[in-house]
VOGU-3710 file (C-alpha; in Angstrom, 3 decimals, decimal comma):
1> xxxxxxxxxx> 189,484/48,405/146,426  190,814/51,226/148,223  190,559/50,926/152,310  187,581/53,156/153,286  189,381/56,567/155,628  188,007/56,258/159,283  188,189/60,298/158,540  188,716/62,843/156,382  187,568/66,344/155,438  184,676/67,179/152,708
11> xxxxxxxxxx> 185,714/67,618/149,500  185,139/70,830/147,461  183,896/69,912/144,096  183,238/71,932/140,539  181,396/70,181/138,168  180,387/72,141/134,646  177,806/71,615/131,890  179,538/70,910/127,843  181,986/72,747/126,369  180,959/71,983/122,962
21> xxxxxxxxxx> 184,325/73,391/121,749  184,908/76,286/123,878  187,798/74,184/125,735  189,973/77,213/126,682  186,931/79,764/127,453  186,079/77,306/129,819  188,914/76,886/131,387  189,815/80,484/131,830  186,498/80,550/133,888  187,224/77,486/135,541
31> xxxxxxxxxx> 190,379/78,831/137,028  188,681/82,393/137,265  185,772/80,571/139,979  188,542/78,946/141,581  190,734/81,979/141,965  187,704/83,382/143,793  185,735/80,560/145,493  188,330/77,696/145,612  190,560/76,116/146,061  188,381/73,131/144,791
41> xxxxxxxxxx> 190,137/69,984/145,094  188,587/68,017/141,921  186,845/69,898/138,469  184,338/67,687/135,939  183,354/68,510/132,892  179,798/67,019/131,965  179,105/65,943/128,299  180,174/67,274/124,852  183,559/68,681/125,608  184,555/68,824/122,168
51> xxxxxxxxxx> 181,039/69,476/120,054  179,984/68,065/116,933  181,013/66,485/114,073  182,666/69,120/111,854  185,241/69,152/108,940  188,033/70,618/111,046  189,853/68,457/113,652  189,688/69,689/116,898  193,465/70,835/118,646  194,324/68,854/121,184
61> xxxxxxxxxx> 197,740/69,717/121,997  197,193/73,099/123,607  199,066/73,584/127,108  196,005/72,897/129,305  197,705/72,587/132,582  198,428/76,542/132,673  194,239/76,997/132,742  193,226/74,228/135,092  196,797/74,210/137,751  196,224/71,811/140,097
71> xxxxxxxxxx> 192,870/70,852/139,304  191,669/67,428/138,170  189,207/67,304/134,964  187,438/64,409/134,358  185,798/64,159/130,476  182,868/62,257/129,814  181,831/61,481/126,534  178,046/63,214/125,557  176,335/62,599/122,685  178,889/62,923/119,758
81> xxxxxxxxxx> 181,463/60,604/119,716  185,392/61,781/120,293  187,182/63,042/117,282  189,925/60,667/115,913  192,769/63,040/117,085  191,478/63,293/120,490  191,300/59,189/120,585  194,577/58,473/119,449  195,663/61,130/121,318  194,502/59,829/125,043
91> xxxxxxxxxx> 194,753/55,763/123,759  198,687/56,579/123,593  198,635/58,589/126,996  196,218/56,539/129,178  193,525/58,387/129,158  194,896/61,952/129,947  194,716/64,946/127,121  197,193/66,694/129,361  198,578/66,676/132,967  195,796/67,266/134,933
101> xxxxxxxxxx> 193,097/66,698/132,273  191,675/62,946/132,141  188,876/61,451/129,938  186,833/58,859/131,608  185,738/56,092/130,123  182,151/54,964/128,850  181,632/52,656/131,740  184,733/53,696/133,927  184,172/53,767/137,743  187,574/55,863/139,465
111> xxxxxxxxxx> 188,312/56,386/143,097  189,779/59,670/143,987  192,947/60,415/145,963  190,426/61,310/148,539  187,834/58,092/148,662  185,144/59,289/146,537  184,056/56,737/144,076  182,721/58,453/140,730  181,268/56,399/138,151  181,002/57,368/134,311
121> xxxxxxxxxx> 178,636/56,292/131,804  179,301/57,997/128,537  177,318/58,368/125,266  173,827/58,493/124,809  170,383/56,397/124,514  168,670/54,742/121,430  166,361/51,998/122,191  166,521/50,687/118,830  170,649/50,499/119,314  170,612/49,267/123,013
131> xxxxxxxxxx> 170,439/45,666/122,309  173,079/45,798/119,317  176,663/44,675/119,739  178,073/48,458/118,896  181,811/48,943/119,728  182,368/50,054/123,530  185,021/52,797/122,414  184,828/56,713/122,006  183,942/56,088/118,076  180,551/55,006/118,701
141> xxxxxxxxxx> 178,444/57,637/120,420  175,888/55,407/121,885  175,791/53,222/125,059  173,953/49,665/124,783  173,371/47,150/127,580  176,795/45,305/127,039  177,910/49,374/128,511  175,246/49,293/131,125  176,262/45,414/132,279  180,034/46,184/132,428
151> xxxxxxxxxx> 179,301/49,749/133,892  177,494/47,898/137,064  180,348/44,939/136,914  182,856/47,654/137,538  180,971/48,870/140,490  181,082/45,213/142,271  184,752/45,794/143,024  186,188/43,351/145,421  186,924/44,343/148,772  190,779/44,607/149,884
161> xxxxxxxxxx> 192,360/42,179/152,411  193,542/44,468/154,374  190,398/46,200/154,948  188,588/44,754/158,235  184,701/44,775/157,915  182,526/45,494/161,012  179,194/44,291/159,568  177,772/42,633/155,974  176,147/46,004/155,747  180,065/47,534/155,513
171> xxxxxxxxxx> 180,431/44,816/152,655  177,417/46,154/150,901  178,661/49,790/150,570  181,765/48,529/148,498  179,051/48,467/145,509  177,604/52,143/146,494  179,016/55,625/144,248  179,274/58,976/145,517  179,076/60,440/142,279  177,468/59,330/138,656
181> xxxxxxxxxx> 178,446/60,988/135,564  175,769/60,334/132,725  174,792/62,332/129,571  170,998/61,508/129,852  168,606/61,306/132,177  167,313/58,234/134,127  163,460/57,911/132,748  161,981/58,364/136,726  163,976/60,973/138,121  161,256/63,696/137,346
191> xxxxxxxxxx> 158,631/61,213/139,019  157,423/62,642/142,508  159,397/65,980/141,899  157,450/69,133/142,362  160,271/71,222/140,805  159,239/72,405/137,874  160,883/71,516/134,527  162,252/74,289/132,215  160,481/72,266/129,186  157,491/70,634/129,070
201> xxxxxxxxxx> 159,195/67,451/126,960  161,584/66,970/129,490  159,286/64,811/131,567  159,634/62,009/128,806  163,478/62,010/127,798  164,825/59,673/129,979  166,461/56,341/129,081  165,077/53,380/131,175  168,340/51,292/131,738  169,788/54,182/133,725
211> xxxxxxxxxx> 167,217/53,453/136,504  168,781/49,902/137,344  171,977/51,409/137,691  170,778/53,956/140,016  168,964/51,601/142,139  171,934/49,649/142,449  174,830/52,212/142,807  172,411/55,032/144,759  174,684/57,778/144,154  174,628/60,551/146,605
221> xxxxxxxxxx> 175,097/62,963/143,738  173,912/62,185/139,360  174,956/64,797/136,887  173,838/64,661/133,532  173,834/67,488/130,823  170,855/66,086/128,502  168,104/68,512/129,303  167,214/69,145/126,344  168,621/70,805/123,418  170,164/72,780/123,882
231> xxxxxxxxxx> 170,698/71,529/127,499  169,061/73,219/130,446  169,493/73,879/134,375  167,301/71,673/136,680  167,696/70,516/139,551  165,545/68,172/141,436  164,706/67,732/145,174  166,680/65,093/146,719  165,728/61,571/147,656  166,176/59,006/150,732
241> xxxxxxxxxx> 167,099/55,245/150,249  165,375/53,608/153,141  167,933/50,671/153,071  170,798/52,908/153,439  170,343/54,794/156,336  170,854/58,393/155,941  171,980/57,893/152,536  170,518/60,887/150,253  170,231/61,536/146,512  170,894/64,823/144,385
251> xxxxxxxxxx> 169,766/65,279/140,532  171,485/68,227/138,912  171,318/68,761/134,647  173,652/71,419/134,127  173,094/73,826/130,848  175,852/74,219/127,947  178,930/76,291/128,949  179,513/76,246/124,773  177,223/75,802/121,601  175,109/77,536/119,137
261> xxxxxxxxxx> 173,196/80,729/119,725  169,606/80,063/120,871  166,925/82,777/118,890  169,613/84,648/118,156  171,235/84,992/121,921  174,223/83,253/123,272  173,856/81,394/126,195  174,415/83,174/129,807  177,200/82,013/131,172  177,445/84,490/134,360
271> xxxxxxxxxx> 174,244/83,967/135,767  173,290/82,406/138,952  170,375/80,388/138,408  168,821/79,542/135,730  167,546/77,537/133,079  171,131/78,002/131,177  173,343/77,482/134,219  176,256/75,397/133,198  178,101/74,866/136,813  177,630/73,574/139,878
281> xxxxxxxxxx> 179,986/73,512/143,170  179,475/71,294/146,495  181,297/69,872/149,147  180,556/66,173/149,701  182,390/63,853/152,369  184,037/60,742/151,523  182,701/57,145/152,740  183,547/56,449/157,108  183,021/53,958/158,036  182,544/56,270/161,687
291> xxxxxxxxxx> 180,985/59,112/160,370  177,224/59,634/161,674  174,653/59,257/159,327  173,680/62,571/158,246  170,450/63,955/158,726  167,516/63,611/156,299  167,294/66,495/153,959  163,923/69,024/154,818  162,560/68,898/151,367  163,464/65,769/150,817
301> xxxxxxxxxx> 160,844/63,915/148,216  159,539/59,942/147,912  161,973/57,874/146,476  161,123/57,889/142,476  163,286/54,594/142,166  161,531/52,673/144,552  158,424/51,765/143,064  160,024/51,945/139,527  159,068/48,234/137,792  162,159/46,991/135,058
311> xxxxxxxxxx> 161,503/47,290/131,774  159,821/44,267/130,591  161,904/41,475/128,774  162,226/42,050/125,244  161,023/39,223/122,636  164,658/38,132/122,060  165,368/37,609/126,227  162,303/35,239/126,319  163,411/31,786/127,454  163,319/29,231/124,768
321> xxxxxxxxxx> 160,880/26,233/124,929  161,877/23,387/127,178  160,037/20,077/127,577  161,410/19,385/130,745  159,765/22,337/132,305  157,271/22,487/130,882  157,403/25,968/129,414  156,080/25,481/126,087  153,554/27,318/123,848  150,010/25,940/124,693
331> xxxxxxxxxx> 147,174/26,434/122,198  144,564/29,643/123,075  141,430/28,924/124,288  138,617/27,706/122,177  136,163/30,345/120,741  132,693/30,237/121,533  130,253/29,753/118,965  126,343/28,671/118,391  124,803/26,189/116,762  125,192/27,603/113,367
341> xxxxxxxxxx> 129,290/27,946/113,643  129,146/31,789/114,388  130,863/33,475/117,358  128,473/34,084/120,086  129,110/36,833/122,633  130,120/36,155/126,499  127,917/35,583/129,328  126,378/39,009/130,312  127,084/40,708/127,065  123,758/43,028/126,537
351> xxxxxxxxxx> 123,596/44,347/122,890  123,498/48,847/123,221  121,104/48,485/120,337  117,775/46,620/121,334  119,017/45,942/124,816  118,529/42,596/124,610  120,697/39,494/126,574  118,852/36,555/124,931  119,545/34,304/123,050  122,584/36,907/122,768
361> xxxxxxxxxx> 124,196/38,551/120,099  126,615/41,160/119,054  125,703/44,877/117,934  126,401/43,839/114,663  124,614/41,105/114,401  121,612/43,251/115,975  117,918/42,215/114,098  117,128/45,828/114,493  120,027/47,982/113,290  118,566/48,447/109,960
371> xxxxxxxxxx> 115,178/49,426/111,314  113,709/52,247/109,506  111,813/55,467/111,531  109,240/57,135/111,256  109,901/59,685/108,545  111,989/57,116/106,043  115,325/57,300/107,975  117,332/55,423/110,291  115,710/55,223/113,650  117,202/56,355/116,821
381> xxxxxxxxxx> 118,298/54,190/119,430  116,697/53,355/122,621  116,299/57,185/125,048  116,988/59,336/121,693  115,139/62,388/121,755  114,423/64,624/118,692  115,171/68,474/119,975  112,287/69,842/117,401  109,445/67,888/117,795  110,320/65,773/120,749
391> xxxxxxxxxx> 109,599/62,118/118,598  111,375/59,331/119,448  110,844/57,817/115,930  113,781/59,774/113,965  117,237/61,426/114,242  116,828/65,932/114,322  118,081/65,961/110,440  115,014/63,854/109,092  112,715/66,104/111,430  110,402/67,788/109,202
401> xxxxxxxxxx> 109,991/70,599/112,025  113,234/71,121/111,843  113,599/71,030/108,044  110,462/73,526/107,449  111,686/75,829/109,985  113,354/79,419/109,005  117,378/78,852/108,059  118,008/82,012/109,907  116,865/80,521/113,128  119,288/77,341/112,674
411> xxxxxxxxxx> 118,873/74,254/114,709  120,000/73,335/118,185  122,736/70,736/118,134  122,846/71,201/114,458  124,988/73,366/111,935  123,680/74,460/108,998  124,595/73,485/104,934  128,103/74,567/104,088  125,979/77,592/101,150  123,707/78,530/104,602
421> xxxxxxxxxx> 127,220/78,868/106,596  128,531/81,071/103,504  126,300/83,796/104,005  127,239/84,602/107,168  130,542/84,836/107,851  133,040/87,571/107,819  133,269/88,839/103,791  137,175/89,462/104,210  139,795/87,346/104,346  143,237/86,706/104,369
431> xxxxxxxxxx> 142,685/90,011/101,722  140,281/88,508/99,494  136,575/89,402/99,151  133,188/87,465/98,729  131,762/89,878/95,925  128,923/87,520/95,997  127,586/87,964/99,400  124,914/91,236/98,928  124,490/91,729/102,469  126,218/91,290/105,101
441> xxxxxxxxxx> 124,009/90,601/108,339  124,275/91,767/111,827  123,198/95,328/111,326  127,312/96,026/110,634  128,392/94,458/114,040  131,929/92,790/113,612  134,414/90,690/115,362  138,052/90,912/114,471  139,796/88,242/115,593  143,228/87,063/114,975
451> xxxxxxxxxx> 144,099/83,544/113,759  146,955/83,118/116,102  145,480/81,403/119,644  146,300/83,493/122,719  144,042/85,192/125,646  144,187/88,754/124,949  146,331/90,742/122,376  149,017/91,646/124,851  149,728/88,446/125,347  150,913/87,501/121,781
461> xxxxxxxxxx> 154,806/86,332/121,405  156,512/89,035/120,508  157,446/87,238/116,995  153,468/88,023/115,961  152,700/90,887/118,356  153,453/93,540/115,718  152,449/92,084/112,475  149,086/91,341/114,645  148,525/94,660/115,713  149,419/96,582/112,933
471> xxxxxxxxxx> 146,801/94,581/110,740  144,000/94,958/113,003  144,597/98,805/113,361  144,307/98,403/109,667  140,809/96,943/109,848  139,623/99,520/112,364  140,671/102,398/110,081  139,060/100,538/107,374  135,629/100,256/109,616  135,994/103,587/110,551
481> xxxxxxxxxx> 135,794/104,906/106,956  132,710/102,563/105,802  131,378/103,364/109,147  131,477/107,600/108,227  130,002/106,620/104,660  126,948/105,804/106,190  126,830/108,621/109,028  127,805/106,339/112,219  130,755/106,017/114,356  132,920/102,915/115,544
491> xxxxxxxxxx> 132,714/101,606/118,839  135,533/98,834/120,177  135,017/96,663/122,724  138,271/94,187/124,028  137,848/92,021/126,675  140,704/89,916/127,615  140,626/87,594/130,624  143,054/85,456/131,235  141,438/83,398/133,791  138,703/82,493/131,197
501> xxxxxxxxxx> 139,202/78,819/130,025  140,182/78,459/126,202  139,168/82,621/125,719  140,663/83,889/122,555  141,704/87,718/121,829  138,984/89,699/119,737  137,682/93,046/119,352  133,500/93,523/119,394  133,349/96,637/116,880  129,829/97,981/117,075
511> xxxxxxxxxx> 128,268/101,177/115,033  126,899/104,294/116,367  125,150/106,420/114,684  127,049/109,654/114,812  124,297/112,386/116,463  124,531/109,225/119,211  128,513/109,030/119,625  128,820/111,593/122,101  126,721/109,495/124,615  128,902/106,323/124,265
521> xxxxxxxxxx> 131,089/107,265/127,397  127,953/108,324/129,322  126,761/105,065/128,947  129,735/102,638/129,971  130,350/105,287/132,932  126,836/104,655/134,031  126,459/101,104/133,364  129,817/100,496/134,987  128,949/102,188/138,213  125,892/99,759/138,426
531> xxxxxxxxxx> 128,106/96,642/137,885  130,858/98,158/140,409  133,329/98,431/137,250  135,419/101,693/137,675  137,595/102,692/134,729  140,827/103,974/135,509  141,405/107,667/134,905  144,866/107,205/133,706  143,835/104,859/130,293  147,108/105,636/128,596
541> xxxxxxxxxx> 148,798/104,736/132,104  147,084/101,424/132,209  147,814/100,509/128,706  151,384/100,798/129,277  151,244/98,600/132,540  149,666/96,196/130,618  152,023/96,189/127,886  155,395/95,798/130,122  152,785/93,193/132,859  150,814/90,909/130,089
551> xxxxxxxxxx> 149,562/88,770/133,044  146,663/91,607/133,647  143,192/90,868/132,774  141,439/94,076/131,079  138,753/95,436/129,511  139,104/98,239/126,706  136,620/100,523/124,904  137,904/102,535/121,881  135,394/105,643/121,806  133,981/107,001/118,482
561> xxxxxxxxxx> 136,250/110,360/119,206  139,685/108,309/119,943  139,520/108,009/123,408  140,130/105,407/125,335  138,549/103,889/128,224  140,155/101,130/130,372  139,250/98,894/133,341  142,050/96,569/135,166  140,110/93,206/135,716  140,736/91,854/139,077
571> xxxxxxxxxx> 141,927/88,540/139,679  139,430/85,405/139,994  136,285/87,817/139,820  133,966/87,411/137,000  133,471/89,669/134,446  130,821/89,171/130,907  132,162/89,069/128,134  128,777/90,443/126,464  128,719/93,581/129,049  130,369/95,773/126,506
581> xxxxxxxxxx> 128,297/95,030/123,590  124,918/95,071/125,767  125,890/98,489/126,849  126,400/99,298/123,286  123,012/98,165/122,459  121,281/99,164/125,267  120,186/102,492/123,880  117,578/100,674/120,890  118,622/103,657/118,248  122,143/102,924/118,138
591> xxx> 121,539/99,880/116,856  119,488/100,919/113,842  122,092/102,520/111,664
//
């Protein structure tokens, strides 16, 4: 092992997310940020540098050292494995695919000319191959525990004779890495982080036998470029290791420099922060052994590695039998069971059907289950309550209250028969009539609601925003027409809250008879004033803030004469979302049409 420097300056470091085969875009940028925030003394490239598996073989005997100078690139390998070319290519040269550009190994731990140690573990996870005897070369593209063991051997390196230890704690450091180059994630790194994730699945993605190696090497900086596909930008709060003192942790995932459009758009690569930033430049300081420990970092988190348990052994670790230990397989325990050879339950067990303890028995062995109520069906357990006729005797649906009274009325707690259900609901859809239904009931009130689950109508993806709209201004043309064929006019009422627990967008449509329509406004002006709800007297205005802002709670009235009248809902105050249908049907002749 390299003598640890009593001192030395921090090194300036540029580490970027996967080329995925833009190798020479990414190195004109490389030596563009360098040219204007360098010199950096070392560059490394995080995960796929060379991209998937395609018919072509990659070139690898461009003239790299032009784009990176003086830099040094170190290559991990992400989740596709090398291409033949490129293996033969840096087997016959040591590792290097040019002068200045080096591939690390899967397992590879390097000290710089500087000190810093930097430790590689290349591929990616599959629990079903980790315990496999894969090949540990660039042709597999998984790691397995043979990776992991030799990854954490490397990092035991053995100290030099020349170097004179002050303490066993100076020993102890020789196993420590300043930085760890991994595709994935380690499965706790998002524990105790309040940062928030750019995807929900991210949370779960992480491979377990990264955390021993982590706990072990406690890094002062882990880049990975597996978040998610394709990868994105996060960066966690850093971490303390109490038996180190001073001794911090960074997590940074840096986004694709290269790959496939996402939705149609390329991924920014000039942007600052975000979810698709691909690089990532710090200064750390090599190991002193009389360098101060630095200060604890302000928003510095609880160690999510500390109270992470191991995995548990798998089947195939368990030791094998041994007489001489002792450790063999002892019979279960003996079942309980009564006189008559069945299984009687445990001391305490109290049967939920007849509440009874003695001389104990399960609920399915229960002398009552198949008791019979009152009216010929099964009867109710013990506190049941029938809603109709308040008996205790029989379940709601062999009530004969309930069963004699009117269908239109329906039953509490109860839905009607699928042919009662059929008469009432909405004679159109998905284009298709029921020519069977005479009526339809509700005095021609109607609810248009789209299938697609959001809040309010401006808050639809903008994928389903227009086909959504465009068919419900279809529908309220449509009303509009039946509603002149009778003499009435259409009122619409949208209320959209977003604050309002699993709400989902509709438009109330209510009829007005037409020698009534000019009173509509009247009314909600009125009845608003009374409720302290003050429309705005800008409503095209509002709609427009609402379209660009679709965080805004509002409510909307379409007026029989095409105006519109709009309220802004304020934040976390109540609002009905009956008040504009009550106001609608608060003068008795509208609703008689």
């Amino acid at each position: 092992m390299a003598s640890i420097p009593t001192t030395t300056g921090p090194v300036k470091v540029l580490t970027v997310g996967p080329a995925v085969g833009a190798i020479s875009e990414l190195f004109t940028k490389i030596k563009s940020i360098n040219d204007k925030h360098g010199p950096f003394d070392l560059a490394i490239c995080t995960g796929d540098f060379f991209g998937p598996p395609r018919s072509e073989e990659p070139k690898v005997d461009v003239n790299l050292e032009d784009d990176v100078d003086k830099l040094l690139d170190g290559k991990l390998e992400g989740e596709y494995a090398l291409p033949q070319r490129v293996i033969e290519k840096i087997q016959k040269a040591g590792g290097a695919l040019s002068k200045n550009v080096f591939v690390l190994q899967k397992y590879s731990v390097m000290t710089t000319a500087q000190g810093l140690r930097i430790a590689c573990l290349g591929g990616t996870y599959d629990a079903m191959q980790y315990a496999s005897d894969l090949p540990q070369d660039f042709t597999c593209p998984y790691f397995t525990k043979i990776t992991v063991d030799k990854l954490l051997s490397n990092t035991n390196t053995s100290s030099s004779k020349t170097q004179n230890y002050s303490s066993l704690g100076a020993i102890k450091n020789s196993q420590l890495i300043d930085i760890f180059l991994t595709n994935i994630w380690p499965s706790s790194i998002t524990h105790s982080s309040a940062a928030p994730l750019p995807s929900p699945e991210l949370s779960s993605i992480g491979a377990p036998p990264l955390d021993e190696i982590v706990r072990t090497t406690k890094p002062k900086y882990i880049f990975s470029s597996g978040g998610g596909k394709p990868p994105k930008f996060w960066e966690r709060e850093p971490f303390t290791w109490e038996a180190e003192e001073g001794r911090s942790t960074r997590f940074i995932s840096l986004g694709a420099f290269g790959g496939e459009a996402v939705n149609g758009k390329k991924q920014r690569r000039y942007v600052q922060v975000s979810i698709t930033q691909w690089f990532y430049a710090f200064s750390i300081a090599p190991p002193s052994l009389d360098a101060p420990p630095p200060a604890r970092p302000t928003n510095a988190t609880a160690n999510p590695f500390a109270n992470a348990r191991p995995p548990k052994r798998s089947i195939d670790d368990a030791e094998p039998e041994n007489f001489i230990w002792g450790n063999v397989n002892q019979p279960g325990k003996k079942q309980r069971h009564n006189a008559a050879g069945e299984k009687k339950p445990r001391p305490g067990y109290k049967c939920r059907k007849c509440e009874s303890t003695e001389p104990g028995h399960y609920i399915r062995d229960c002398p009552t289950k198949n008791d019979v109520g009152d009216t010929g069906g099964k009867k109710p357990r013990n506190g049941y309550v029938c809603r109709a006729c308040a008996s205790t005797e029989h379940y709601i649906e062999d009530c004969p209250v309930a069963k004699a009274g009117p269908k239109e009325v329906g039953r509490r707690g109860k839905r009607g028969r699928a042919t009662e259900i059929g008469r009432q609901i909405i004679p159109t859809h998905t284009g298709k009539s029921y020519n069977d239904v005479p009526t339809i009931p509700g005095g021609g009130h109607v609810l248009i609601i789209p299938i697609a689950h959001y809040p309010t109508l401006s808050s639809i993806s903008k994928e389903l925003r227009g086909p959504v709209l465009l068919e419900i201004e279809k529908y309220k043309l449509a009303l509009r027409t039946l509603y002149a064929q009778h003499g009435a006019g259409a009122v619409f009422v949208e209320v959209a809250r977003l604050s309002a627990k699993g709400g989902h967008a509709h438009i109330q449509v209510v009829p007005v008879s037409t020698n009534l329509q000019d009173r509509v406004e009247e009314a909600f002006t009125r009845e608003g004033k009374a409720h302290k709800i003050e429309f705005e007297s800008n409503p095209e205005g509002a709609l427009k803030s609402i379209s660009e802002d679709h965080n805004k709670s509002y409510f909307r009235v379409d007026l029989p004469d095409g105006r519109t009248m709009v309220h802004l809902i304020p934040d976390n105050l109540p609002f009905s979302i009956q008040f504009g249908r009550c106001v609608a049907y608060s003068e008795t002749s509208w609703s008689n049409v």
